[in-house]
N, CA, C and O atoms as a GROMACS GRO file, in nm:
protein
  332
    1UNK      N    1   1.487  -0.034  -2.120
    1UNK     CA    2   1.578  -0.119  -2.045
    1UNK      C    3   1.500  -0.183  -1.931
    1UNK      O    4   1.407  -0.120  -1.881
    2UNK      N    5   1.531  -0.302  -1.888
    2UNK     CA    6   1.468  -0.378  -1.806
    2UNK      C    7   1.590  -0.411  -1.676
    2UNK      O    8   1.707  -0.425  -1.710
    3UNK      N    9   1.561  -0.419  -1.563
    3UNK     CA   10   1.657  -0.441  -1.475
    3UNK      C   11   1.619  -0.554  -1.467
    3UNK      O   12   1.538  -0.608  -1.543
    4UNK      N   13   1.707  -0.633  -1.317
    4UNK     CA   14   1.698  -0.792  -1.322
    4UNK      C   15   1.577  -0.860  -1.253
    4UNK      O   16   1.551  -0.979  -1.236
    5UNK      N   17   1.488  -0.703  -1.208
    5UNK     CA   18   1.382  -0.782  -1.115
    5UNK      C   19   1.251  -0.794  -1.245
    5UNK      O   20   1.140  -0.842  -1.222
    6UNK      N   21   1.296  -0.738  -1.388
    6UNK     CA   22   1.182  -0.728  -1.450
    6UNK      C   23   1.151  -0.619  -1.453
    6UNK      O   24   1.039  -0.625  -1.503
    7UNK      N   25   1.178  -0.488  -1.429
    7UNK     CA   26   1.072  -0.357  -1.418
    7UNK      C   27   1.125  -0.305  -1.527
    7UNK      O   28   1.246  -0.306  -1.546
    8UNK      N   29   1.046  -0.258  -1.605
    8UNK     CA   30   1.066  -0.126  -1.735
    8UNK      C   31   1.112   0.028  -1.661
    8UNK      O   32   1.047   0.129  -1.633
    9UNK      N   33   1.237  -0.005  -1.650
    9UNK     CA   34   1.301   0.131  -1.617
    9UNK      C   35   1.242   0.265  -1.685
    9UNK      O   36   1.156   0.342  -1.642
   10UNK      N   37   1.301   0.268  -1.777
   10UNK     CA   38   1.299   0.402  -1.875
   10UNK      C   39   1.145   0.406  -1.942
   10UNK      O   40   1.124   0.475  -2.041
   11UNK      N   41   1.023   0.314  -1.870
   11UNK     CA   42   0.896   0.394  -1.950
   11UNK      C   43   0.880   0.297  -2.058
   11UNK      O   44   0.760   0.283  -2.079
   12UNK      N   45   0.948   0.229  -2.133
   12UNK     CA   46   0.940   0.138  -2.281
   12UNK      C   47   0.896   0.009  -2.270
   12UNK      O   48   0.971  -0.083  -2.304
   13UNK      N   49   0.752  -0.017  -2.215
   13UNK     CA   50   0.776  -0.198  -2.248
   13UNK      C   51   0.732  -0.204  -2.370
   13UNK      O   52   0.670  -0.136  -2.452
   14UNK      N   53   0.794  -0.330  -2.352
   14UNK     CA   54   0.823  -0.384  -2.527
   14UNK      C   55   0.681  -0.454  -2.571
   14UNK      O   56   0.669  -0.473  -2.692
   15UNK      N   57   0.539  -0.506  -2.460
   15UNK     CA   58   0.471  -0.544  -2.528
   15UNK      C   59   0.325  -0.496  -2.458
   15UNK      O   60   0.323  -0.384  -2.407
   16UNK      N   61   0.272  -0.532  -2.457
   16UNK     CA   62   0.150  -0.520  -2.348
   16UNK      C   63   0.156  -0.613  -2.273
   16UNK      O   64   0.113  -0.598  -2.158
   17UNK      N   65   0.212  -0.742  -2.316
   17UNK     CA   66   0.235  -0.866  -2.229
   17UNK      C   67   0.332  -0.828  -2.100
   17UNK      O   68   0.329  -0.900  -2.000
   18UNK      N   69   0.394  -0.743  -2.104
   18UNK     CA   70   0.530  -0.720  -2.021
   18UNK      C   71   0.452  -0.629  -1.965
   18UNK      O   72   0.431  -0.672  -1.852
   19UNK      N   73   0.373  -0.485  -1.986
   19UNK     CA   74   0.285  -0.442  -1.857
   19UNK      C   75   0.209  -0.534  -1.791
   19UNK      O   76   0.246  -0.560  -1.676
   20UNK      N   77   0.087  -0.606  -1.842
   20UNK     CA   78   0.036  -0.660  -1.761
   20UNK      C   79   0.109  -0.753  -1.704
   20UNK      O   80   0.045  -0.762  -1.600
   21UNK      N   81   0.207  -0.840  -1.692
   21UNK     CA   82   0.296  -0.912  -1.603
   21UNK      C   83   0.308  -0.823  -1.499
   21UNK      O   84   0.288  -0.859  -1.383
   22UNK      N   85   0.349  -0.679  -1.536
   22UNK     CA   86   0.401  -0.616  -1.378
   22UNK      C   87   0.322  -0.561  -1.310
   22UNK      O   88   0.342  -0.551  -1.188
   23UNK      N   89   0.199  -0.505  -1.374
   23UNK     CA   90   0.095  -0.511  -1.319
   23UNK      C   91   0.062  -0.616  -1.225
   23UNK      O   92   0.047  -0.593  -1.105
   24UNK      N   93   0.053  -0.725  -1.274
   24UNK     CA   94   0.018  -0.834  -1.162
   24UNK      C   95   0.085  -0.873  -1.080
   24UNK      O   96   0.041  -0.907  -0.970
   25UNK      N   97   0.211  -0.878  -1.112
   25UNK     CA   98   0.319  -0.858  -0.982
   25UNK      C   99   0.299  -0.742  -0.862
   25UNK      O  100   0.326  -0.758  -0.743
   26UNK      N  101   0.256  -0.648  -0.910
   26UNK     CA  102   0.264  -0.520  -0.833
   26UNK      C  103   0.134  -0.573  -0.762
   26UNK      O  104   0.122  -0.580  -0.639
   27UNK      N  105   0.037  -0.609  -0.852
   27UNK     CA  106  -0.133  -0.619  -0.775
   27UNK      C  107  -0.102  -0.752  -0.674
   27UNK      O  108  -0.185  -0.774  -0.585
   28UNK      N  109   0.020  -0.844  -0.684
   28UNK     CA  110  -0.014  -0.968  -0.597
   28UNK      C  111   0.072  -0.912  -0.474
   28UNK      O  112   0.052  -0.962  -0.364
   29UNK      N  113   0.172  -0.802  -0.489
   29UNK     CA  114   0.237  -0.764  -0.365
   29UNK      C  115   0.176  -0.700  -0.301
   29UNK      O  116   0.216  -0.677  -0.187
   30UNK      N  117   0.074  -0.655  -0.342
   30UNK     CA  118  -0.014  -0.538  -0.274
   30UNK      C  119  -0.148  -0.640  -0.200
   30UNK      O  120  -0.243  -0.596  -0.134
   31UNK      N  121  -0.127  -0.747  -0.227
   31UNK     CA  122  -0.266  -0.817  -0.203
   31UNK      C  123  -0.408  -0.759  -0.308
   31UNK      O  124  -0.522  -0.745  -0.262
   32UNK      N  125  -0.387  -0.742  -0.389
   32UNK     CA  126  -0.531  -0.637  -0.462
   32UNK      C  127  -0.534  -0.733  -0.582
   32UNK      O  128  -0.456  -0.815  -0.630
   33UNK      N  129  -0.667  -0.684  -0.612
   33UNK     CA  130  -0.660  -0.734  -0.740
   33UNK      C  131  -0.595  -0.646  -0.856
   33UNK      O  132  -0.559  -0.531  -0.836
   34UNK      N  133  -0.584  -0.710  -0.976
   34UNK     CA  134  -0.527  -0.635  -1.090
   34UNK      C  135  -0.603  -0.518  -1.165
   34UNK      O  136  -0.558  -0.420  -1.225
   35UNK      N  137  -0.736  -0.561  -1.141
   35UNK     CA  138  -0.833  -0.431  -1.197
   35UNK      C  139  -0.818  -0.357  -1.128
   35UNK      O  140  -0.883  -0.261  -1.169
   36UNK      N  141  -0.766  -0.331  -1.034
   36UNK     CA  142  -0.768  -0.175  -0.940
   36UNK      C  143  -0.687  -0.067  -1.014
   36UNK      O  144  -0.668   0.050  -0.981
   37UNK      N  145  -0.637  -0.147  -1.141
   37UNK     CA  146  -0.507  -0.035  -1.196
   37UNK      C  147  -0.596  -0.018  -1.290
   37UNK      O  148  -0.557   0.061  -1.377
   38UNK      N  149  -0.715  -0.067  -1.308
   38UNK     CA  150  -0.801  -0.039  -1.486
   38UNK      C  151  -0.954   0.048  -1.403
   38UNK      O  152  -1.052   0.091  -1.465
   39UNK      N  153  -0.945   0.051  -1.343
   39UNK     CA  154  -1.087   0.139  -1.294
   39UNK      C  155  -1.086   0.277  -1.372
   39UNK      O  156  -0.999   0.361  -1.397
   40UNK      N  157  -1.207   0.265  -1.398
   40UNK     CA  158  -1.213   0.420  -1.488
   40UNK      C  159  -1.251   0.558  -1.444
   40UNK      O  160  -1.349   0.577  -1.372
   41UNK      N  161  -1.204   0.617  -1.471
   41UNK     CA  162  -1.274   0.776  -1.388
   41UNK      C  163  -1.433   0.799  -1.427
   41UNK      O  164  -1.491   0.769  -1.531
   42UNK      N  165  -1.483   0.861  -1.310
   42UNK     CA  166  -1.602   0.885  -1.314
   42UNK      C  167  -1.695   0.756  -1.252
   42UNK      O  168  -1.808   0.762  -1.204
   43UNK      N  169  -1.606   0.637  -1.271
   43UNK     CA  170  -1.714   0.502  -1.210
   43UNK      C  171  -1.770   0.575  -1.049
   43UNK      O  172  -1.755   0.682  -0.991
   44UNK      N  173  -1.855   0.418  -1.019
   44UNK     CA  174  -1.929   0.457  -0.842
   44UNK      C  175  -1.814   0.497  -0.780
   44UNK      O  176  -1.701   0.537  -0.808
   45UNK      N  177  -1.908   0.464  -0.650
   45UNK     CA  178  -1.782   0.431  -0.525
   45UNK      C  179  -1.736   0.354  -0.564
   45UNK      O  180  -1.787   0.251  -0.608
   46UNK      N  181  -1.542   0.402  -0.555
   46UNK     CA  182  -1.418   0.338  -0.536
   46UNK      C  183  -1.436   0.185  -0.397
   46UNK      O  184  -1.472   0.201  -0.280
   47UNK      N  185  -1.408   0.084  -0.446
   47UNK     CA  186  -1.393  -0.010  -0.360
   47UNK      C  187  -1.231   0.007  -0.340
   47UNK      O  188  -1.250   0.096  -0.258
   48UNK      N  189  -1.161   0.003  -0.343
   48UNK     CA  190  -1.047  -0.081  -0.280
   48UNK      C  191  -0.903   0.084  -0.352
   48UNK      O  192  -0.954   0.166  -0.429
   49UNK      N  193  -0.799   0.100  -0.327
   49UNK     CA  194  -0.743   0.163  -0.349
   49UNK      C  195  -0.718   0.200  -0.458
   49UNK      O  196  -0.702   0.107  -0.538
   50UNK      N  197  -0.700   0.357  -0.520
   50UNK     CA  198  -0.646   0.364  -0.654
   50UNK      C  199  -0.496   0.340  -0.688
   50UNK      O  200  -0.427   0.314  -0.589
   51UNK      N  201  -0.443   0.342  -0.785
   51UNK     CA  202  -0.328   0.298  -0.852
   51UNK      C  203  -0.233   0.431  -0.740
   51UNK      O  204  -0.157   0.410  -0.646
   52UNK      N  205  -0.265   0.526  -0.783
   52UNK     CA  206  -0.186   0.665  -0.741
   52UNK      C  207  -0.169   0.652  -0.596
   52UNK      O  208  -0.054   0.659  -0.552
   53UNK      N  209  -0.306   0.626  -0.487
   53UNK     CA  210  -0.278   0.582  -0.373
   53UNK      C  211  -0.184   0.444  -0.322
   53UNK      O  212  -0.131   0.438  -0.211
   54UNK      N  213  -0.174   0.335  -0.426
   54UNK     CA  214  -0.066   0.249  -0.363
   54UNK      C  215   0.091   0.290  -0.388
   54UNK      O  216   0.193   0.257  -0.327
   55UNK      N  217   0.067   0.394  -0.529
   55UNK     CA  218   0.184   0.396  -0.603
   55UNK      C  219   0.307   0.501  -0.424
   55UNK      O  220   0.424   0.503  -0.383
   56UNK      N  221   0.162   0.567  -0.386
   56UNK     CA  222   0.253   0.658  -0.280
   56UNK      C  223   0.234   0.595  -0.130
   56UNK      O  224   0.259   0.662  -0.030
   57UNK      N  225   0.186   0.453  -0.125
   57UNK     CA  226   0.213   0.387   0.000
   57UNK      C  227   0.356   0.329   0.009
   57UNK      O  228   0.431   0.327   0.106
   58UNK      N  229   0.376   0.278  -0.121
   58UNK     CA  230   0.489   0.224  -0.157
   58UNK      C  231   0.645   0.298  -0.158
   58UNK      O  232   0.757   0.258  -0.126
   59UNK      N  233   0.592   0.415  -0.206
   59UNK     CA  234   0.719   0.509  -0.244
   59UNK      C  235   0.719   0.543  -0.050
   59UNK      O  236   0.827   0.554   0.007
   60UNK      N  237   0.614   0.553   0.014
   60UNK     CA  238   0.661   0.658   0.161
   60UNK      C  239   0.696   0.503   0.245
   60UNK      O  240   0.760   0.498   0.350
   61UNK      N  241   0.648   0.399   0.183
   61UNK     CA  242   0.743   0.296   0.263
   61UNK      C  243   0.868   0.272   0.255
   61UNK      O  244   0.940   0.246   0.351
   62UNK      N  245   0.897   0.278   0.161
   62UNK     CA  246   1.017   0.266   0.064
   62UNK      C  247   1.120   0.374   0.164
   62UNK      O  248   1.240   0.355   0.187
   63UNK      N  249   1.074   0.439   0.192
   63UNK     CA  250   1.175   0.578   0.238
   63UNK      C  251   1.175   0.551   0.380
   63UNK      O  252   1.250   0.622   0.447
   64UNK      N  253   1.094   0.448   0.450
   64UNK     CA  254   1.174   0.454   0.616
   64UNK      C  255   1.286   0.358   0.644
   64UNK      O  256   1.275   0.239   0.612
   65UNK      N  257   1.380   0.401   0.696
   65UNK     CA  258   1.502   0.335   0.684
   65UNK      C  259   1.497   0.198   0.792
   65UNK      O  260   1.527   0.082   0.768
   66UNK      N  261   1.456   0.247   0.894
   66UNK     CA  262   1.425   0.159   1.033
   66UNK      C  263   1.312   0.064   1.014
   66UNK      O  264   1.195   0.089   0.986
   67UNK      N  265   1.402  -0.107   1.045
   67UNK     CA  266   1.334  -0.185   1.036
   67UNK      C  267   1.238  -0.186   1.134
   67UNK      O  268   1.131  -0.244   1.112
   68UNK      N  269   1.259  -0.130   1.243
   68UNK     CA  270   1.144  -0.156   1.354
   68UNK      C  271   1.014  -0.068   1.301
   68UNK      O  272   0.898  -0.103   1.326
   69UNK      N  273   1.045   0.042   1.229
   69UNK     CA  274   0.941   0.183   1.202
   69UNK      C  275   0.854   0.066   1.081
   69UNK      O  276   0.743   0.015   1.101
   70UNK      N  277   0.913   0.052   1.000
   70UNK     CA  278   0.822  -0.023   0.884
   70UNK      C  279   0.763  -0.132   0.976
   70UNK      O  280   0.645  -0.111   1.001
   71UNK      N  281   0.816  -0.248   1.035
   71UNK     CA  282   0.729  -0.360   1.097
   71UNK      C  283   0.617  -0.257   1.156
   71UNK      O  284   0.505  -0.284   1.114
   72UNK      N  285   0.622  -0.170   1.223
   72UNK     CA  286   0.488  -0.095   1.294
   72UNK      C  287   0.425  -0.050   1.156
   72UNK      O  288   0.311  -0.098   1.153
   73UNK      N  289   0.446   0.007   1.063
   73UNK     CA  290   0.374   0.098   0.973
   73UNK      C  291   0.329  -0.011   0.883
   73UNK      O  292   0.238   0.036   0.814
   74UNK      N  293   0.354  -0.156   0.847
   74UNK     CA  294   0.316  -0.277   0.806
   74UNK      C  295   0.223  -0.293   0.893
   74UNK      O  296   0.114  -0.268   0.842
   75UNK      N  297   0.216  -0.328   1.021
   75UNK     CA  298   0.139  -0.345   1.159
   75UNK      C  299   0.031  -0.281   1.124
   75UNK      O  300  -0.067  -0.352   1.098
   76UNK      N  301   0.015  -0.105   1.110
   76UNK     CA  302  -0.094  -0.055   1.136
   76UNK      C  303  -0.156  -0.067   1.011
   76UNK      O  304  -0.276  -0.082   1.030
   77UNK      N  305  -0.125  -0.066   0.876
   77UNK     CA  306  -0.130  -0.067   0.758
   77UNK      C  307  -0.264  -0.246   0.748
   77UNK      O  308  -0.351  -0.254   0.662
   78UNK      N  309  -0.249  -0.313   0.812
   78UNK     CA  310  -0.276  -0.463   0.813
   78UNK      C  311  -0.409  -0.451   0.938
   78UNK      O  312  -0.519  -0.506   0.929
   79UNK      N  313  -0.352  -0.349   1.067
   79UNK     CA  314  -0.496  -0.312   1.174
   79UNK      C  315  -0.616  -0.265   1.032
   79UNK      O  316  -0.688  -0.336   0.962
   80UNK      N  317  -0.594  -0.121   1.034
   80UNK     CA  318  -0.691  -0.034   0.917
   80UNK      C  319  -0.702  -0.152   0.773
   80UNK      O  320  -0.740  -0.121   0.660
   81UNK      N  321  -0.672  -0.245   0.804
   81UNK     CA  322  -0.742  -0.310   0.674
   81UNK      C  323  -0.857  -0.408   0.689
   81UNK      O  324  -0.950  -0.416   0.609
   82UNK      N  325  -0.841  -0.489   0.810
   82UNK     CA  326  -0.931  -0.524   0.909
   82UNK      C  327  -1.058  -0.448   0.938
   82UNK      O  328  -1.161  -0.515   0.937
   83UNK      N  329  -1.067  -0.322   0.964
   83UNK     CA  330  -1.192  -0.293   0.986
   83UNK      C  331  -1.291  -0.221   0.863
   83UNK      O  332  -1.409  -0.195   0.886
   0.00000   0.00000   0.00000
């Protein structure tokens, strides 16, 4: 099942075309590129975040209720990316 924003609820996309779409949706909200979700284990140094690390930036943003708390945690999130 698909809701109205596009996301494969229940785990089933119907093609590979329909992951990588949300893949890239997910990689353009994040500012990242799309290979960050295809990096393989064992490669060098990690450049840029793994899948698992945005998957739980997202979910612990997701959970502050207060608009003022997220504008700061966006804020510092955007400082630490800068340096």
């Amino acid at each position: 099942m698909t809701d109205a924003g596009g996301f494969d609820l229940d785990g089933t996309a119907k093609s590979a075309h329909e992951r990588e779409m949300l893949l890239r949706q997910i990689a353009d909200a994040l500012n990242i590129p799309v290979t960050t979700f295809r990096r393989r284990t064992g490669s060098s140094v990690a450049r840029g975040p793994s899948a698992a690390e945005c998957a739980a930036l997202l979910t612990a943003f997701s959970r502050i209720d207060d608009p003022d708390l997220r504008k700061e945690c966006l804020a510092l999130a955007e400082r630490y990316s800068r340096t």
